[in-house]
FIKOLRO-955601 format. One record per residue (C-alpha): residue number from 0; residue in three letters; chain; x, y, z. Coordinates in Angstrom, 3 decimals, decimal comma, padded with zeros to 6 digits. Layout:
<atoms>
ATOM_NUM_ALA_A_X_Y_Z
...
</atoms>
This chain:
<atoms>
ATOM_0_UNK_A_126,335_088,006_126,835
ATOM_1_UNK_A_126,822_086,650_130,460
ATOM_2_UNK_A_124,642_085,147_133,310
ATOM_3_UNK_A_125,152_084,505_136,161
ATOM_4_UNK_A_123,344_081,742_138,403
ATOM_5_UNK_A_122,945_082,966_141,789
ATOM_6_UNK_A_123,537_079,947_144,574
ATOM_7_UNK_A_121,935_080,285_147,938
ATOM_8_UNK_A_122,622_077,540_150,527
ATOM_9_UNK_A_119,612_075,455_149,424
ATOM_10_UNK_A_119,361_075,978_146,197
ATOM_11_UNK_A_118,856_072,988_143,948
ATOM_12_UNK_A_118,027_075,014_140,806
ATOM_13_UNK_A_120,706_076,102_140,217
ATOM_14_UNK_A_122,620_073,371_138,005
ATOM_15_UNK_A_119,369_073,572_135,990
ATOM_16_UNK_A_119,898_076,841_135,248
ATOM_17_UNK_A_123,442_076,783_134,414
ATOM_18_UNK_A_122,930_074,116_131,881
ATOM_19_UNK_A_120,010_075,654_130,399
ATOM_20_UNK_A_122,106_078,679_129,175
ATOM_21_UNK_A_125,004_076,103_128,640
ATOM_22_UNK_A_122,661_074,229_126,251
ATOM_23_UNK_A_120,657_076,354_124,849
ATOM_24_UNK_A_122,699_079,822_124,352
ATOM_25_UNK_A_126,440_078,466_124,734
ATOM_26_UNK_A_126,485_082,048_126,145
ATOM_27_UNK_A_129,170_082,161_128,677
ATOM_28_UNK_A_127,675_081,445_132,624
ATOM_29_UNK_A_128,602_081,241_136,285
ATOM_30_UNK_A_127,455_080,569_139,891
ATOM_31_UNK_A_127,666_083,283_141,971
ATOM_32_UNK_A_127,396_082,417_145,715
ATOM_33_UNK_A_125,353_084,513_147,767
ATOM_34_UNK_A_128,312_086,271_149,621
ATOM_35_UNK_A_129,060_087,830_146,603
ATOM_36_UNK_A_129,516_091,529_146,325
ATOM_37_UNK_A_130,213_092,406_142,658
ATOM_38_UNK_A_127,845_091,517_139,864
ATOM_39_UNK_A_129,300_094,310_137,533
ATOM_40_UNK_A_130,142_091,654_134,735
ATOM_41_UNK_A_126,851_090,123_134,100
ATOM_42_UNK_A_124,321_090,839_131,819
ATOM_43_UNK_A_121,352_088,396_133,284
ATOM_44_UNK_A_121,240_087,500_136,362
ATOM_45_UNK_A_119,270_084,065_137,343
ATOM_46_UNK_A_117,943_083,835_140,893
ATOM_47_UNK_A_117,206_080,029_140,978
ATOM_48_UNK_A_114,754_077,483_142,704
ATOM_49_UNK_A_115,175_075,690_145,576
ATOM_50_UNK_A_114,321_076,276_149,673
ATOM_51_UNK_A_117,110_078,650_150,312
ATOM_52_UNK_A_117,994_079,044_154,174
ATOM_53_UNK_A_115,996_075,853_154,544
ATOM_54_UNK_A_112,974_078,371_154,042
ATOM_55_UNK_A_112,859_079,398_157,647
ATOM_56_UNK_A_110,915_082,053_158,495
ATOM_57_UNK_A_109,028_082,050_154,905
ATOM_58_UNK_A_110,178_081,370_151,637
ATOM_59_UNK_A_112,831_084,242_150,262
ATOM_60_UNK_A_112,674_086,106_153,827
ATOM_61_UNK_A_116,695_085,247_154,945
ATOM_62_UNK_A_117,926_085,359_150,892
ATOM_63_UNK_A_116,850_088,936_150,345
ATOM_64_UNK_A_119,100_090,170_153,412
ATOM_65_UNK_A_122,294_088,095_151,144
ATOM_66_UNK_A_124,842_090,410_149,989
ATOM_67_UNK_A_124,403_089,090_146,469
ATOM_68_UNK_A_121,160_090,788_146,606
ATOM_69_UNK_A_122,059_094,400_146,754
ATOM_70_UNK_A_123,703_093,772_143,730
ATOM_71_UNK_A_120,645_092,042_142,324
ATOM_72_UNK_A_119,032_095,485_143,317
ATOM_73_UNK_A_121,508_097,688_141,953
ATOM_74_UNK_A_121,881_095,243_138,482
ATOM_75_UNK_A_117,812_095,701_138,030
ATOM_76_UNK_A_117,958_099,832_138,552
ATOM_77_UNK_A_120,621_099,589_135,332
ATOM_78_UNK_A_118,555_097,810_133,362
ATOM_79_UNK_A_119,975_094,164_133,735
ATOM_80_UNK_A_117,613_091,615_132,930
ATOM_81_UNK_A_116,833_089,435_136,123
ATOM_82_UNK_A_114,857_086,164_136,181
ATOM_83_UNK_A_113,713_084,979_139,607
ATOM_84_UNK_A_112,199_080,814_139,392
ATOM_85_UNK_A_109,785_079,688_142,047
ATOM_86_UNK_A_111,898_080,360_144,948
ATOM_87_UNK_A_113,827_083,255_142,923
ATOM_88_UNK_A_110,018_084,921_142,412
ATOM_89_UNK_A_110,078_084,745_146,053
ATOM_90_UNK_A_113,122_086,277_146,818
ATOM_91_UNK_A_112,600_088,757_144,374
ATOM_92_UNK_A_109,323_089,947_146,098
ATOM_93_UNK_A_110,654_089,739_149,557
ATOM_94_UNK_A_113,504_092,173_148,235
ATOM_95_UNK_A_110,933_094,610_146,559
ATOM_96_UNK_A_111,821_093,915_143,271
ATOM_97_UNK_A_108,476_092,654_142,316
ATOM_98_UNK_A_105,182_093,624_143,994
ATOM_99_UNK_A_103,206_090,729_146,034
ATOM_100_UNK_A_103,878_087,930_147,591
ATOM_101_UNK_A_103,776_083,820_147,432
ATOM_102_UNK_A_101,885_082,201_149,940
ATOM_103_UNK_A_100,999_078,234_150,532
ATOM_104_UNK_A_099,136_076,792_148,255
ATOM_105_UNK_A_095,400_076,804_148,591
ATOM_106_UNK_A_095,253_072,715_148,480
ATOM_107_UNK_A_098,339_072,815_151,555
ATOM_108_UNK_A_100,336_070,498_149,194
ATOM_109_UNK_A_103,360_070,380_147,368
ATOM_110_UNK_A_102,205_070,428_143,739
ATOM_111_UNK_A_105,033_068,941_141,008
ATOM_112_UNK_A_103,555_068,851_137,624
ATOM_113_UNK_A_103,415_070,020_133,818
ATOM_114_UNK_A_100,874_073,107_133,768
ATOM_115_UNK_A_099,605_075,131_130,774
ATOM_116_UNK_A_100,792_078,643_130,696
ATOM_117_UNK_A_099,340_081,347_128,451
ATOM_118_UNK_A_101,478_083,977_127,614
ATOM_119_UNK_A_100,437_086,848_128,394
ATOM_120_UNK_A_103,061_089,470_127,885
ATOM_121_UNK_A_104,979_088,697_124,975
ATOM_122_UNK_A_106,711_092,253_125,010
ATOM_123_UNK_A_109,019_091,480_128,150
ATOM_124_UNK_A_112,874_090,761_127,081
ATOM_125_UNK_A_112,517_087,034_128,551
ATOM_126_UNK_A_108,761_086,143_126,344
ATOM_127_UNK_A_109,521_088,125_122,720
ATOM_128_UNK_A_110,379_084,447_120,856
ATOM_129_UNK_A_106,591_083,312_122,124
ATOM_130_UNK_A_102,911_084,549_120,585
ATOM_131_UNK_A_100,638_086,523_122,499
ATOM_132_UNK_A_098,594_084,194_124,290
ATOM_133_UNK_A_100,538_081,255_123,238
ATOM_134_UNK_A_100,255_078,113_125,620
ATOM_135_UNK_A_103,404_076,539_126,477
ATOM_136_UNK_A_103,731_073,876_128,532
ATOM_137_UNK_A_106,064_074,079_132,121
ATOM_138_UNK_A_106,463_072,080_134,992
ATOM_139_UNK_A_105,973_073,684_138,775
ATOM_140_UNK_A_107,458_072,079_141,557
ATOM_141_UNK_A_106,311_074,431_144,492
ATOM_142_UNK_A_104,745_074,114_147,968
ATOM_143_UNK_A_104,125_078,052_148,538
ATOM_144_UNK_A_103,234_079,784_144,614
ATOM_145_UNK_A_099,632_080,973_146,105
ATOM_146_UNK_A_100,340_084,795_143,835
ATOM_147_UNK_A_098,774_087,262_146,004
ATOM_148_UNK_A_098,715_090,714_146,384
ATOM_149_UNK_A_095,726_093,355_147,018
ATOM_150_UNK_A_093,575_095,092_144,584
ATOM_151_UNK_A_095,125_098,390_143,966
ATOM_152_UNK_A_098,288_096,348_142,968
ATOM_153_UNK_A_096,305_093,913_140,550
ATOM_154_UNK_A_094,749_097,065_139,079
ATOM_155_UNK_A_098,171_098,313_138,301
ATOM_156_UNK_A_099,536_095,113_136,918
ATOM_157_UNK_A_097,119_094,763_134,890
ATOM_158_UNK_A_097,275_097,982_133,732
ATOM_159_UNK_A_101,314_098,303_133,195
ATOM_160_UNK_A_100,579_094,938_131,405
ATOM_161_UNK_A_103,469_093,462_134,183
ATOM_162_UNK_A_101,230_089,833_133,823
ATOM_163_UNK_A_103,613_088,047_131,935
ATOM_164_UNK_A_102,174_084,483_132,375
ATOM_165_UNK_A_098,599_082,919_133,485
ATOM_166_UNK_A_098,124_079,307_134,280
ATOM_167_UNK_A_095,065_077,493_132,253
ATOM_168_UNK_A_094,330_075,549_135,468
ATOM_169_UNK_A_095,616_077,476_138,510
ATOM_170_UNK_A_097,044_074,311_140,514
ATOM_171_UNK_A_097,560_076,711_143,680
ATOM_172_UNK_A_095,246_079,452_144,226
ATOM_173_UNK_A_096,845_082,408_142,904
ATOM_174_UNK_A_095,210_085,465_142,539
ATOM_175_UNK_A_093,609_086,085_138,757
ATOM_176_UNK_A_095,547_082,965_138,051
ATOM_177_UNK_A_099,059_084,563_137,869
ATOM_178_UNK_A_101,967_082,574_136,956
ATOM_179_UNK_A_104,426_085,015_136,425
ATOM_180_UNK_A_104,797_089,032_136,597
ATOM_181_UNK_A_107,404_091,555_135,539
ATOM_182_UNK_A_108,488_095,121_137,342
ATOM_183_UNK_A_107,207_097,837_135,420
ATOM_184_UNK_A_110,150_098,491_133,585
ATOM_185_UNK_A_110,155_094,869_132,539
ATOM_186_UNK_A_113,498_093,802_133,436
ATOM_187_UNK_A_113,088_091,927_136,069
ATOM_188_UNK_A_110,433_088,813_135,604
ATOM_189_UNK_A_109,643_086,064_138,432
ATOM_190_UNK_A_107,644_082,790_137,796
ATOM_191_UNK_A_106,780_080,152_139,770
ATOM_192_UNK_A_107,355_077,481_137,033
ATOM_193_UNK_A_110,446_076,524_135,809
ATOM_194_UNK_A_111,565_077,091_132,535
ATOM_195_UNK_A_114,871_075,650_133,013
ATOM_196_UNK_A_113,179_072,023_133,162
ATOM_197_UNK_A_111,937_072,471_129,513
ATOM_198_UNK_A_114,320_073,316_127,159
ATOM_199_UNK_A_115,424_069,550_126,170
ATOM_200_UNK_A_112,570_066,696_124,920
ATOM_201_UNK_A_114,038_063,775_127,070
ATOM_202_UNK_A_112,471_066,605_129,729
ATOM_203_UNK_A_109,155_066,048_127,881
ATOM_204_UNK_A_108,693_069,451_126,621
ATOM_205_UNK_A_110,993_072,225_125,315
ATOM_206_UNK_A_108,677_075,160_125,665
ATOM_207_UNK_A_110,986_076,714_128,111
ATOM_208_UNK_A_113,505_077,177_125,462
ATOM_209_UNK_A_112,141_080,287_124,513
ATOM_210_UNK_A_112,701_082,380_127,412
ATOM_211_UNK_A_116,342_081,796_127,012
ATOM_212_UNK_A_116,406_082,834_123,226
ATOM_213_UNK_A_114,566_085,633_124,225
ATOM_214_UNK_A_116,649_086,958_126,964
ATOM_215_UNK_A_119,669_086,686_124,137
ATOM_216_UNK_A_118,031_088,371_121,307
ATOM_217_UNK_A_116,808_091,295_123,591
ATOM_218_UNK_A_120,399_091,694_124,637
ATOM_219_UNK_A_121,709_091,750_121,011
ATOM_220_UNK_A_119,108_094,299_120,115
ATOM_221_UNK_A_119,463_096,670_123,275
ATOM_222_UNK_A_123,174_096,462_122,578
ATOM_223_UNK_A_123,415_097,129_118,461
ATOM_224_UNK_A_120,970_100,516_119,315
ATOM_225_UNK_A_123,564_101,478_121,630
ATOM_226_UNK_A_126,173_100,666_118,689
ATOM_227_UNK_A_123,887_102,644_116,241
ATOM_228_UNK_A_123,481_106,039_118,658
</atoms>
């Protein structure tokens, strides 16, 4: 299996990312810069954290216009698994892969912290190695993770069961205390905490470990069907 870590200027997720599959998978991985026109080789692509474009106009806004991210678009409609990370889960909703958007937090701070996350969704290809309703523990490091988005669409997340994670004390506002949500396919997941910053116990917890196995194992399987038919 291969990822690839998308880099946007401003990124400075990115290394985190890279060693997280490095470390935890030794599955082959590369940056990508955001010029990039050809993600044809990857299996997973990784849209990182960070304040790319300096966050001007609002978080995600510039990065979605990228060339890498028509190929984000085009990887997600195959069935690529895509994992967007606090500024990732903006990007991907500013590019329409995921429905709603992050806005400041409700406090107006900059909130950098472990949080409790129950796990929702357990059935997406990045949360299969967790319980349903587990609680894991992840650290957030974001100014603008207010989840919002309006009623019809929270009916229809709930319903699609696309809430993948909840936070046990919502440290920003977000609607129905949404950490994370998945496209109704499930493919494509973004999450405001970062996973990447828990997969090793100098870290202080290794409960992000599990997304990566995940991501792996749901590869394997998808690809020894395809072997089978």
């Amino acid at each position: 299996m291969k990822f690839a870590v998308l880099v946007f200027p401003g990124s400075n997720c990115d290394i985190d990312c890279f060693k997280a599959v490095e470390e935890t998978l030794g599955e082959p991985v590369d940056y990508v810069w955001h010029t990039a026109t050809d993600l044809s080789a990857y299996d997973c692509i990784l849209v990182p954290g960070g304040f790319s474009y300096g966050d001007y106009l609002r978080c995600g806004a510039i990065s979605r216009f990228a060339p890498v991210m028509a190929e984000v678009i085009k990887a997600a409609k195959q069935g690529k698994y895509v994992l967007g990370i606090c500024n990732g889960f903006q990007i991907l909703t500013e590019a329409h892969l995921l429905p709603g958007a992050l806005l400041r937090n409700e406090s107006m701070k900059f909130r950098c912290h472990d949080t409790v996350l129950t796990v929702t969704n357990n059935q997406t290809p990045f949360t299969r190695d967790y319980e349903q309703g587990e609680e894991i523990i992840i650290p957030i490091a974001h100014g603008e993770g207010n989840y919002y988005c309006d009623e019809a669409t929270l009916e229809q997340l709930k319903s699609n069961n696309q809430i993948v994670f909840q936070y046990g004390e919502n440290p920003n506002g977000s609607l129905h205390d949404i950490a994370g949500i998945s496209n109704e396919r499930g493919n494509v997941v973004g999450m405001m905490p970062h996973p990447e910053r828990a997969v090793n116990e100098l870290l202080g917890t290794t409960d992000g470990k599990k997304m990566f196995t995940s991501i792996l194992k749901a590869w394997r399987d998808q690809h020894d069907a395809a072997n089978i038919r």
